[in-house]
N, C-alpha and C positions, 0 to 999 in steps of 0.2 A: 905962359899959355902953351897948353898940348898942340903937337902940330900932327895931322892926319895919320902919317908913319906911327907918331910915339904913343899914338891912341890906340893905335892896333896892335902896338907889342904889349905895351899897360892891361889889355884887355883881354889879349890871346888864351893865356893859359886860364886866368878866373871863370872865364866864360864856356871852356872845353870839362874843368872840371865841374859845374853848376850842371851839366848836363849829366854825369856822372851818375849824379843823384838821383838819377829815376833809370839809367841806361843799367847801373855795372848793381841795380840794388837785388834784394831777395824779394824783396815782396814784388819786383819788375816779372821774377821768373814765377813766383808762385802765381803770380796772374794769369801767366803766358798759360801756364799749365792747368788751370781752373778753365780757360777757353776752349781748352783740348790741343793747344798746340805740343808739336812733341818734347822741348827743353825753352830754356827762356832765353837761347843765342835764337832758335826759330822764331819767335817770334819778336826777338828786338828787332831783326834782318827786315822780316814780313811789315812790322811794326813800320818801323821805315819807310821801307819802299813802294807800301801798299798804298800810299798815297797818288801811285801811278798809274793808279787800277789794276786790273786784270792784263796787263802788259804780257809779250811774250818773254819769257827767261832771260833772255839775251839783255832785253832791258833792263832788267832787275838787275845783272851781274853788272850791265854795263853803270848802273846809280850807285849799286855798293861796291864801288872799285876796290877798296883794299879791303872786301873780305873772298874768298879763294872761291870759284865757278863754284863748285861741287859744292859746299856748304851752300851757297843762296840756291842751289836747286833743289838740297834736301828741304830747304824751307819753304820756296818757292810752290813746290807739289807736295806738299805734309800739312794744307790745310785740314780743319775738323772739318767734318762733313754738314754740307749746307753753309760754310763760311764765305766771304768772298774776300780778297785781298786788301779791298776798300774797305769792309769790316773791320779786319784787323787793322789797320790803320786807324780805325775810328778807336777805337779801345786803346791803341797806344798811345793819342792824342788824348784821351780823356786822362789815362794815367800821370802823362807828364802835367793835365794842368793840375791835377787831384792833387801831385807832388806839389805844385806851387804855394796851393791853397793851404795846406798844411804847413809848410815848410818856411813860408814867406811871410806868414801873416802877422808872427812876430814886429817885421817889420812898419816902418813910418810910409805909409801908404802914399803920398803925397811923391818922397824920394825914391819909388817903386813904379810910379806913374813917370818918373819924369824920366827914368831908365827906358822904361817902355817905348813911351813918346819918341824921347832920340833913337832908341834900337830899332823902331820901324823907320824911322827916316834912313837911316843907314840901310836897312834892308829894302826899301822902297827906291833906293837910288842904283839900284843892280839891276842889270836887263835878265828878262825870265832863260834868255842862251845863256846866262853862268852854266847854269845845269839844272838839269829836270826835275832831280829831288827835290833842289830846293823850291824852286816854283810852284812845286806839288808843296810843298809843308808851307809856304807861302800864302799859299790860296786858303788857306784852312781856315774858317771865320773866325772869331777873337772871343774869346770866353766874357762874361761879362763880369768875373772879380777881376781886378790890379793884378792881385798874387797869380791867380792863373795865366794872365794875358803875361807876365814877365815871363815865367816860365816857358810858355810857347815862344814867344819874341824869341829868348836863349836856347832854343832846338831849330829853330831857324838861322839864327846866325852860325848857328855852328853847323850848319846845315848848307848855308852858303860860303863859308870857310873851306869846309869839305867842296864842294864845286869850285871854287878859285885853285884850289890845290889837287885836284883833275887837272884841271888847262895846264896847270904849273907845269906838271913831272912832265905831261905827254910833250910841254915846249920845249923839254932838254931832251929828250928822247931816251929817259928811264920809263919802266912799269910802276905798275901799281904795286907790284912785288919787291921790285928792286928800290923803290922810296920807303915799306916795312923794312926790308937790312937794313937800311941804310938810315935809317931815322934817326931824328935829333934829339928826339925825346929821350928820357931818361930810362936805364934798364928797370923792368921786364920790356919797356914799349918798343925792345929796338932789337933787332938783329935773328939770326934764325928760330931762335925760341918765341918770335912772336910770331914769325911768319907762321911757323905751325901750330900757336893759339888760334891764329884765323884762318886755318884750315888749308894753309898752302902746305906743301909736300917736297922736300928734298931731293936728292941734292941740291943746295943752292948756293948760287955765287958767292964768293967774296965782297962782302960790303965796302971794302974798302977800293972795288974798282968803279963803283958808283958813287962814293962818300963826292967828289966835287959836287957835281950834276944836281945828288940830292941836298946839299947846301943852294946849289943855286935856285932850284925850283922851292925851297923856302922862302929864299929872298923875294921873289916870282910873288909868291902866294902873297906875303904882304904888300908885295906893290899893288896887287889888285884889291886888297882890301883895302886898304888907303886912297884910292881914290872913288869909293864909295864912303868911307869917314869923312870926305872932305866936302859931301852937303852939309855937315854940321860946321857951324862958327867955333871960334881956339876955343870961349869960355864954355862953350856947349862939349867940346871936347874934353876939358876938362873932367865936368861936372859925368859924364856918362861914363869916363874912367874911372872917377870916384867913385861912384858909387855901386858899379860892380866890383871891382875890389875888394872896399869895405865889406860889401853884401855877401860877399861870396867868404870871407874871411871869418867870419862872423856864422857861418853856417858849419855844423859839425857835422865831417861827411868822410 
C-alpha cells in the first residue's frame, strides 16, 4: 500500500504532464488568437491568472511566479478590447474542460470518476493560504461530464503543486528565478535557456550556487503535498496513483 509521500512522487510528473495537453498545445494558441489576445503564452499567462479577477499586476506577477514581470505585464495590459481578465479565464477553463471531453472519453468513466472523487479530496484538504491561484481555479464550479471535471480536478492540482512550490523556494531563501537554473527537471526545463524561454533576462547566476537550496525546496514541496494526500486511506492511494499513471500513459501527447 502507497504511503502519502509515494503517492505524490507516483503522481508528480503524470499529472504535470496531462496538463500539457491543453497548456503547451496549438490549437491552445490558435484559440488565444481567435479571442484577440496578442500570441498564445498571453493568454495561457491571462488564462491562469484571470481567475483573480481584475487584480492589480503585482498580483498577477506575484501568482505566475516563475514566469519573468515583463512578460505577465505584456499579458496582463494586452487584453482585446472590451475583455475582462475574468473572461479570459472563463475561456481557458472551458478549453481545458473541451480537452477533457475530447481526450478522455476514450476512457472507463466509472475509473475517471473515481480519480476525480480522490483528486478533490486531496485538493479540498489544502487551506485556500496555499496560494491565490489555486483557490481561484479551485473555486471554479465542476463541468457536468467525468471527462471534463478530470481535466479541471488536474489544472487544479497542478495548480496547487505550483502554490506548495512558492512557499518551498521562498523557505530556503532562493527566487522564483534562481529555482528555473536550477531546476530538476530535465533539459530544455532547466537552466539559463529556460529562464529566457519564460521571459527572464541575463546575466544570470551560476545554477550550481543554488543547486542545494533548489534540491531542498523540492523535497519542501512534496512534504507539503503529502500531507494533503494523506486525507486519503493507503488503498485509496493506491488506486488514485493508478489510475493517473495508467491514464496519462495511455494518452498520446
Amino acid at each position: 500500500m502507497a504511503t502519502p509521500a509515494e503517492a505524490v512522487e507516483r503522481t508528480f510528473k503524470p499529472l504535470q504532464q496531462f496538463t500539457r495537453g491543453w497548456m503547451m498545445a496549438e490549437a491552445t494558441t490558435t484559440y488565444g488568437l481567435e479571442l484577440g489576445m496578442q500570441n498564445g503564452h498571453d493568454f495561457r499567462h491571462v488564462g491562469r491568472a484571470g481567475v483573480l479577477g481584475s487584480c492589480p499586476l503585482d498580483v498577477a506577477i506575484g501568482a505566475l511566479a516563475f514566469v519573468a514581470p515583463d512578460l505577465v505585464e505584456q499579458a496582463w495590459t494586452g487584453l482585446p478590447p472590451g475583455m475582462s481578465h475574468a473572461e479570459v479565464a472563463e475561456h481557458y477553463a472551458g478549453l481545458v474542460i473541451g480537452w477533457g471531453d475530447a481526450a478522455l472519453s476514450v476512457f472507463d468513466p466509472d475509473r475517471l470518476d473515481r480519480l476525480d472523487v480522490l483528486g478533490r479530496r486531496i485538493i479540498d484538504a489544502a487551506p485556500a493560504s496555499l496560494g491565490a491561484l489555486f483557490a481561484g481555479w479551485r473555486s471554479l464550479p465542476a463541468p457536468d461530464t467525468v471527462f471534463g471535471r478530470v481535466a479541471l480536478t488536474t489544472q487544479v492540482l497542478r495548480e496547487m503543486r505550483g502554490a506548495a512550490h512558492i512557499n518551498a523556494i521562498i523557505s530556503v531563501g532562493i527566487t522564483p528565478l534562481d529555482a528555473i537554473l536550477a531546476s530538476t527537471n530535465a533539459p530544455p526545463r532547466t537552466g539559463p535557456g529556460y529562464a529566457e524561454a519564460m521571459g527572464f533576462k541575463g546575466p544570470f547566476r551560476d545554477p550550481a550556487e543554488v543547486r542545494e537550496q533548489r534540491l531542498e525546496a523540492e523535497a519542501i514541496t512534496a512534504r507539503i503535498m503529502a500531507g494533503f494526500y494523506a486525507t486519503l486511506s493507503a488503498e485509496e492511494l493506491d488506486d488514485f496513483g493508478e489510475i493517473v499513471e495508467t491514464t496519462r500513459n495511455a494518452i498520446d501527447m
